[in-house]
C-alpha positions as CSV (number, residue, x, y, z in Angstrom):
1,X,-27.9,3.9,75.9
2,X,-28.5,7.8,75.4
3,X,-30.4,8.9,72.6
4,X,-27.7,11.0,71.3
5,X,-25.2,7.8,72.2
6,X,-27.8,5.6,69.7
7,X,-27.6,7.9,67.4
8,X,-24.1,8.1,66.7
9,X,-24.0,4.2,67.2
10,X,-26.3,4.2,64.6
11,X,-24.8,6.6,61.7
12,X,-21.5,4.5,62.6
13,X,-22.9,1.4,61.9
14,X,-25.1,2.2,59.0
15,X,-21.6,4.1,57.5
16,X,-20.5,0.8,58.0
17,X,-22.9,-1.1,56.2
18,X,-23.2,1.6,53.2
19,X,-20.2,2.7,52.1
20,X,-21.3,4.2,48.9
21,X,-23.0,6.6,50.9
22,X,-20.6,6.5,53.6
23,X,-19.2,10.7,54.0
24,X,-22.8,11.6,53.1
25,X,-23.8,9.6,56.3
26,X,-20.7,10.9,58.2
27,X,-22.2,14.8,57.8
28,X,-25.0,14.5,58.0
29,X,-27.3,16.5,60.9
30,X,-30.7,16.8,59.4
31,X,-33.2,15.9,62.2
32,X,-34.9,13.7,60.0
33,X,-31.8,11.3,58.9
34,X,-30.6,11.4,62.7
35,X,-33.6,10.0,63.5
36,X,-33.4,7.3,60.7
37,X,-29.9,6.5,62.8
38,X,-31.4,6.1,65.9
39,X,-34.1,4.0,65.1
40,X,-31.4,1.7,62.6
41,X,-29.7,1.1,66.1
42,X,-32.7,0.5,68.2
43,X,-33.5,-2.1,65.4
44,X,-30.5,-3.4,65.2
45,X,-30.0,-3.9,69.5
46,X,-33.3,-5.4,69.4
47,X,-32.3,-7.9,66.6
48,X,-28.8,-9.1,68.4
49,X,-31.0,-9.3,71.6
50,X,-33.7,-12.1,69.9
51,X,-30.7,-13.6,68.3
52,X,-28.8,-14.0,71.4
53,X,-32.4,-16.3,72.1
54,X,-32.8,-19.0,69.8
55,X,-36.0,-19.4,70.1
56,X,-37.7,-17.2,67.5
57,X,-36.0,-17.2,63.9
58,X,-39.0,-15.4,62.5
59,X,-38.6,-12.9,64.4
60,X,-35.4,-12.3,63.7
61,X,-35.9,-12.2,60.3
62,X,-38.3,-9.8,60.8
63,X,-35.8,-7.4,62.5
64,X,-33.5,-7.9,60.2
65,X,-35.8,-6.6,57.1
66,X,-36.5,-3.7,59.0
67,X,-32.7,-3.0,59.3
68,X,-32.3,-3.1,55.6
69,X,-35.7,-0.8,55.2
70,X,-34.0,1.7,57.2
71,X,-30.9,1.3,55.4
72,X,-33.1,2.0,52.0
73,X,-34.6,4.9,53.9
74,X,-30.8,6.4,55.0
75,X,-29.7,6.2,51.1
76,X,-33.1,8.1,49.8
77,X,-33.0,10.6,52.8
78,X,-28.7,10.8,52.4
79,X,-29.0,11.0,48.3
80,X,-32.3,12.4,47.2
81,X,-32.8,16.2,49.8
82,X,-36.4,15.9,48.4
83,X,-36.8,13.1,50.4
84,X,-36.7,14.3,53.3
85,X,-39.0,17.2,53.0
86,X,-41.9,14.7,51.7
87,X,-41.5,12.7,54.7
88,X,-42.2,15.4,57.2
């Protein structure tokens, strides 16, 4: 998937998944929450891959708690501008 095609994949999803913050995600275009989208997708591919494996549960579990810290990320960097300037 393009990176571009990841990214959008990713804000949809995440909108999805956070609906409190759900227009904020929908406008957004800093650089620094677009790449918070991309790498939410990439995580969550990656996840749906192992799980379509059975064999590791761990490491499932493992992609799934990074989902959710990027979705903590997404609502800091979406609610709190601030945010995103400290992380750069």
């Amino acid at each position: 998937m393009a990176r571009s095609n990841r990214r959008e994949a990713g804000r949809r999803r995440l909108a999805m998944r956070l609906p409190q913050v759900r227009k904020l995600i929908m406008a957004a275009c800093d650089p620094l929450q677009l790449e918070l989208f991309e790498a939410y997708q990439m995580a969550v591919e990656a996840r749906d891959a192992v799980q379509r494996q059975r064999f590791n549960p761990n490491l499932v579990r493992e992609y799934d708690e990074t989902c959710f810290e990027i979705e903590q990320h997404v609502i800091r960097a979406i609610q709190e501008p601030a945010f995103a300037q400290r992380t750069r």
